[in-house]
C-alpha positions in Angstrom: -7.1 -9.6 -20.1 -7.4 -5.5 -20.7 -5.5 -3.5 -18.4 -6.4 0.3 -17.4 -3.4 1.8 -15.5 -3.9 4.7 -13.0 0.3 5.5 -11.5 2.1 8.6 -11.4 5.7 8.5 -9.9 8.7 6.5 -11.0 7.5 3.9 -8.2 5.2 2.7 -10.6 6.8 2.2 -13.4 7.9 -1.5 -13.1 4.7 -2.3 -12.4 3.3 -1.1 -15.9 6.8 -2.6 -17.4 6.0 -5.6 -15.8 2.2 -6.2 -17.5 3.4 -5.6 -20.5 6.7 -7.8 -20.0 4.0 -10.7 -19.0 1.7 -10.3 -22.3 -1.0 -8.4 -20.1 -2.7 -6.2 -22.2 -2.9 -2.0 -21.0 -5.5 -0.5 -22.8 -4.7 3.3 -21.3 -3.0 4.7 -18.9 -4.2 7.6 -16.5 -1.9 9.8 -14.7 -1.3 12.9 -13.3 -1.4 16.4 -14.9 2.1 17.7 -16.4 3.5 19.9 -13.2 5.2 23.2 -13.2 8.6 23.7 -12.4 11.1 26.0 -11.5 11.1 29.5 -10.0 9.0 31.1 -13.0 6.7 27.5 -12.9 6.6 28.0 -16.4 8.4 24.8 -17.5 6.0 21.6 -17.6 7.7 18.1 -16.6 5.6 15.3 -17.2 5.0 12.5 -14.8 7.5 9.7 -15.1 4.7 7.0 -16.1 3.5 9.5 -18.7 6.7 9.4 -19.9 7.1 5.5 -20.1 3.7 4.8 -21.5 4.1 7.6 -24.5 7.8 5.5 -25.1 5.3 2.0 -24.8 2.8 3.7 -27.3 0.4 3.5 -25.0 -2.6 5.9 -25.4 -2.7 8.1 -21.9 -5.1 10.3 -20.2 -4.8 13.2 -17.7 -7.7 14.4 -16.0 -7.3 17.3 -13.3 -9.4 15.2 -11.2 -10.7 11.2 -12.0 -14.5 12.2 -12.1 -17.3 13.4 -13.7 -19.1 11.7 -16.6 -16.8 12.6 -19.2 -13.8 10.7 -17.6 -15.9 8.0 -17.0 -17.5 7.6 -20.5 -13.5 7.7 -21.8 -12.3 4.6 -19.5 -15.7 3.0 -20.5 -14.5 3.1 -24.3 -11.4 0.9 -23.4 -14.0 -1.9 -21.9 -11.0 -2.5 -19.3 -11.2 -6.0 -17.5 -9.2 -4.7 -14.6 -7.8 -1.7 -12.9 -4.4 -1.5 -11.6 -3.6 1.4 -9.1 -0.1 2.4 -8.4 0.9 5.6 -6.2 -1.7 7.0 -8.6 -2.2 10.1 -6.1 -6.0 10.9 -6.5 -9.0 9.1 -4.4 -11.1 7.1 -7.3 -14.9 7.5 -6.8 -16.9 4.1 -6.9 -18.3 5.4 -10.7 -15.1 4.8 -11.5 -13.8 1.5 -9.1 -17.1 -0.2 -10.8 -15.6 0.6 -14.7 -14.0 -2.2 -15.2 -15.6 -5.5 -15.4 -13.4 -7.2 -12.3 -12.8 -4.3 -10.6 -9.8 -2.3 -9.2 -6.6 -3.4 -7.1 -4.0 -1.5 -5.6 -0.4 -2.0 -5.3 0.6 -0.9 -1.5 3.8 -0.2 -0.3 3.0 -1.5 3.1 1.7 -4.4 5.3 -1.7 -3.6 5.3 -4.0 -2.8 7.2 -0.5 -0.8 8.5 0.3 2.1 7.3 -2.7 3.2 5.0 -2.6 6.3 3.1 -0.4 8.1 1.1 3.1 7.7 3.2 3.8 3.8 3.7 7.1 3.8 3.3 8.4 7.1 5.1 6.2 6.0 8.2 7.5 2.9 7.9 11.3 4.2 8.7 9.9 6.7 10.9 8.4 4.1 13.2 11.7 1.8 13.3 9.6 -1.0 11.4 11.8 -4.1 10.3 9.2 -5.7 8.4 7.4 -4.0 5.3 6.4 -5.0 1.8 3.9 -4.8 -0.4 0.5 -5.8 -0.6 -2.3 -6.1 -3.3 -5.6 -5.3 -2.4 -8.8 -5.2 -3.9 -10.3 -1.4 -4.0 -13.3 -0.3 -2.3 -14.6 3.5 -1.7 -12.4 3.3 1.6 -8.4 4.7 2.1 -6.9 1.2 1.6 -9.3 -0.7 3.1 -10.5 -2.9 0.4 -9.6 -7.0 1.1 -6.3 -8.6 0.8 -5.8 -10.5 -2.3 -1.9 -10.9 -2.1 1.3 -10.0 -0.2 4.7 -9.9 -0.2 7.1 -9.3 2.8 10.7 -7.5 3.6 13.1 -7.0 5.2 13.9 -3.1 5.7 17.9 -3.0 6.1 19.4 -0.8 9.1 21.0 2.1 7.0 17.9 2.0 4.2 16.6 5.5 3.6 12.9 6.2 1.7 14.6 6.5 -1.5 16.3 2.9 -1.7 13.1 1.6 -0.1 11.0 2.6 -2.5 12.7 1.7 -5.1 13.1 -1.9 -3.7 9.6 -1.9 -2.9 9.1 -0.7 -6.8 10.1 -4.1 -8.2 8.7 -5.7 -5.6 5.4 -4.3 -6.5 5.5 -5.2 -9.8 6.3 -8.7 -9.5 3.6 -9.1 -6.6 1.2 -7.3 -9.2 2.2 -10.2 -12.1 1.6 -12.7 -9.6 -1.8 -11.6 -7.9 -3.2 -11.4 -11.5 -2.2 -14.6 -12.2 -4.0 -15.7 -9.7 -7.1 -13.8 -10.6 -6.8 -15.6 -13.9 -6.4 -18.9 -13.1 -9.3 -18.2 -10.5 -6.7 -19.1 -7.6 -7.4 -15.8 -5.4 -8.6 -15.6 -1.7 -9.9 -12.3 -0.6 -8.9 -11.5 3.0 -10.8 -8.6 5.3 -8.5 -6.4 6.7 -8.4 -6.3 10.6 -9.6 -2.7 10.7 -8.9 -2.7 14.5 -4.6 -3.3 13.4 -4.8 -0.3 11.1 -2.3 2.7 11.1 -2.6 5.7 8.9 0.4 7.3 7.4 -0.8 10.8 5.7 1.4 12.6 3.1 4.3 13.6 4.7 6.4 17.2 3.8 9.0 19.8 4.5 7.2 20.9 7.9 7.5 16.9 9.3 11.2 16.7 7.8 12.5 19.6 10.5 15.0 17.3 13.1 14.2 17.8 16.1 17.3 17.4 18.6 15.5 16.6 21.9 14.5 13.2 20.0 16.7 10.4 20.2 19.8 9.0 18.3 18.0 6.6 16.8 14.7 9.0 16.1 17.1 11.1 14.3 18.6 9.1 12.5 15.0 7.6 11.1 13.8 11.0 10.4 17.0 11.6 8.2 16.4 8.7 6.4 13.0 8.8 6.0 13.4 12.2 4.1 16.1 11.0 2.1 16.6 12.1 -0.8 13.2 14.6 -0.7 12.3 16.9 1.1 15.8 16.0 2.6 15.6 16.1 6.7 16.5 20.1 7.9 17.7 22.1 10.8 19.4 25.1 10.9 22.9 26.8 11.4 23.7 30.2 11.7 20.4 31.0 10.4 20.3 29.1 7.7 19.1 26.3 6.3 20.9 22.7 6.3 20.2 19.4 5.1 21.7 16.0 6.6 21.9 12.9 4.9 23.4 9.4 6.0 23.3 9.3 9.6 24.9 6.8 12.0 24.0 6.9 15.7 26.6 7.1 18.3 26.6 6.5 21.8 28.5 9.7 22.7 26.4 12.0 24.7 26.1 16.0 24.0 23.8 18.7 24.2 20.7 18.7 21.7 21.8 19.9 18.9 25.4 21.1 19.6 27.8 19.8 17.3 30.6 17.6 19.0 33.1 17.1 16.3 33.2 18.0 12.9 35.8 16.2 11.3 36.1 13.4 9.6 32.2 13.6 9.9 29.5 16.0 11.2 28.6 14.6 14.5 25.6 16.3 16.7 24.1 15.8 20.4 20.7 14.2 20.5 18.2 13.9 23.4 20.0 10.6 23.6 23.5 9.4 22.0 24.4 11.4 19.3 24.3 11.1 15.3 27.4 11.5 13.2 26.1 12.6 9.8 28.3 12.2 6.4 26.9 14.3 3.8 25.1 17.5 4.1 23.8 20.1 2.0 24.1 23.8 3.3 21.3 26.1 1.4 22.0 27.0 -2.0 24.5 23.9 -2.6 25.3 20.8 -3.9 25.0 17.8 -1.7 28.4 16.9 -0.7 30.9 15.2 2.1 30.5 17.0 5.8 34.2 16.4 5.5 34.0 18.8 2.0 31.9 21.2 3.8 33.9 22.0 6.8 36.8 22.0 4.5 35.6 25.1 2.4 34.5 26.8 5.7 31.7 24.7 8.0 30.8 24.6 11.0 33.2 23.6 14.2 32.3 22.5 17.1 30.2 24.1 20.1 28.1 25.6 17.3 24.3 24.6 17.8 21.6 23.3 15.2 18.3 24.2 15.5 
C-alpha cells in the first residue's frame, strides 16, 4: 500500500514515523509553507514534518493552498492508495479526497463526533472532559464528519495541560493510524455514521480566548491555564502589564476576583469561586520561571489585583 501524507505540526510526526516503522509505503508528503519568524519575519522555519520527511528522504510538497489542477495532477503522479491526514491545517476539496484510489482518513484528536474542528484537545480541557482520545475517520467534504472507522480512548489526567495532551494523543494517533490500516488491509473495517445530533465544534483557539477571566471559577481557571499551556500561555495583567500563569492548582480559599491572596511560596489569586495558587509565571519580556523566583527579584505582593 502507497501512502500520501498531508500533517504539519510535531503532533504528527509519529504518525508518519509510525507508517514507515510498519513497512507502509509514503509516496509524498504535503505540508504547510515554510513560516516567518521573528520581529523582522525574515527568518523561514520549516514545519516540523517537513523537517522529518526531508531526514526520511521522503519527497515533500508545499502548496500555499491544496487546490487547483496543478496540485492535483502532482498527487495524481504518486498513484497514492490512501490518504492520511494529520493536523494538516488546510480544508481538502473533494478533487483532492477522490485522489487516491481508497480514499482519505483522518487522525482526530478527539471523540468524535465531539469536538470537531481545529481545537480538540484545548476544548477538551476547557470543557473539564475526562474522557478523550483519538479517532480515525474516513474523510468526506464535511469538518470531521466523514464515518468512524476506528477509535481509541483516554483518560485526561487532573493536572494535564494541552501540551502533554497532545503529545500523548500524538503516539496515540499513530498507533491507532497503524492499526485502522491494518484493518483496511486485511478488509476488517466497519464504517460507523457519526451521530451528527452529539456533535460539538471546537474552532481554532488564540491569544484573545487565552485572557483569564477572574469572575470564572477555580476550577475554570485553572482549565483555561492549562489549556493554553505552553502556547499562547493563559494571560492577565499586573500593573499594566502583561503576565502569563502556568501550573495551576485550585484552592478552596475564598478572595476577591483577581486579588492576589498570598504570594509566597506560590502565586495564589481570588476566583469567582475558591482560588488558584499558580507555580510558574512569566512576566512580559522574561523567561518562564518559579512565582517563588519572581516575587523574589521584585513581584507582586498581596492585595495587588490581576486583570
Amino acid at each position: 500500500m502507497q501512502v500520501v501524507f498531508f500533517g504539519t505540526p510535531a503532533f504528527a510526526v509519529p504518525s508518519l514515523r509510525a507508517l514507515l516503522d510498519e513497512g507502509i509505503g509514503v509516496s509524498a508528503v504535503v505540508t504547510q509553507t515554510d513560516k516567518p519568524k521573528g520581529r523582522s519575519r525574515s527568518v523561514y522555519v520549516p514545519p516540523p514534518v517537513k523537517l522529518e520527511a526531508e531526514a526520511l528522504g521522503l519527497p515533500v510538497l508545499q502548496p500555499e493552498r491544496p487546490t487547483g489542477d496543478l496540485f492535483v495532477a502532482s498527487l495524481k503522479r504518486y498513484a497514492p492508495d490512501l490518504g492520511v491526514v494529520v493536523a494538516y491545517g488546510h480544508i481538502l476539496p473533494e478533487t483532492v479526497l477522490s485522489v487516491p484510489r481508497l480514499g482519505m482518513i483522518n487522525v482526530h484528536a478527539s471523540l468524535l463526533p465531539r469536538h470537531r474542528g481545529a481545537g480538540p484537545i484545548q476544548a477538551a480541557i476547557l470543557q473539564g472532559d475526562v474522557t478523550t482520545g483519538v479517532t480515525i475517520m474516513q474523510m468526506d467534504a464535511g469538518m470531521d464528519t466523514g464515518p468512524i472507522l476506528h477509535v481509541a480512548e483516554s483518560t485526561i489526567g487532573p493536572d494535564e495541560t494541552a501540551g502533554q495532551l497532545t503529545e500523548r494523543l500524538g503516539a496515540l494517533g499513530a498507533k491507532t493510524l497503524v492499526e485502522a490500516i491494518t484493518l483496511i488491509r486485511e478488509g476488517q473495517i466497519h464504517p460507523k455514521p457519526q451521530d451528527h445530533s452529539k456533535a460539538t465544534y471546537a474552532p481554532k483557539l488564540g491569544r484573545a480566548d487565552a485572557r483569564i477571566l477572574w469572575s470564572a471559577s477555580a476550577m475554570k481557571v485553572a482549565s483555561q491555564i492549562r489549556a493554553f499551556d505552553p502556547a499562547p500561555g493563559a494571560w492577565t495583567r499586573l500593573g499594566g502589564h502583561d503576565l502569563k500563569l502556568f501550573t495551576p492548582t485550585t484552592l478552596l480559599a475564598q478572595g476577591e476576583p483577581g486579588v492576589i491572596l498570598s504570594a509566597t511560596p506560590e502565586l495564589v489569586v481570588g476566583a469567582g469561586e475558591g482560588s488558584v495558587s499558580v507555580r510558574e509565571v512569566q512576566p512580559a519580556g522574561r523567561r518562564r520561571m518559579l512565582a517563588s523566583e519572581w516575587v523574589r527579584g521584585g513581584g507582586p505582593k498581596p492585595g495587588q489585583r490581576l486583570e
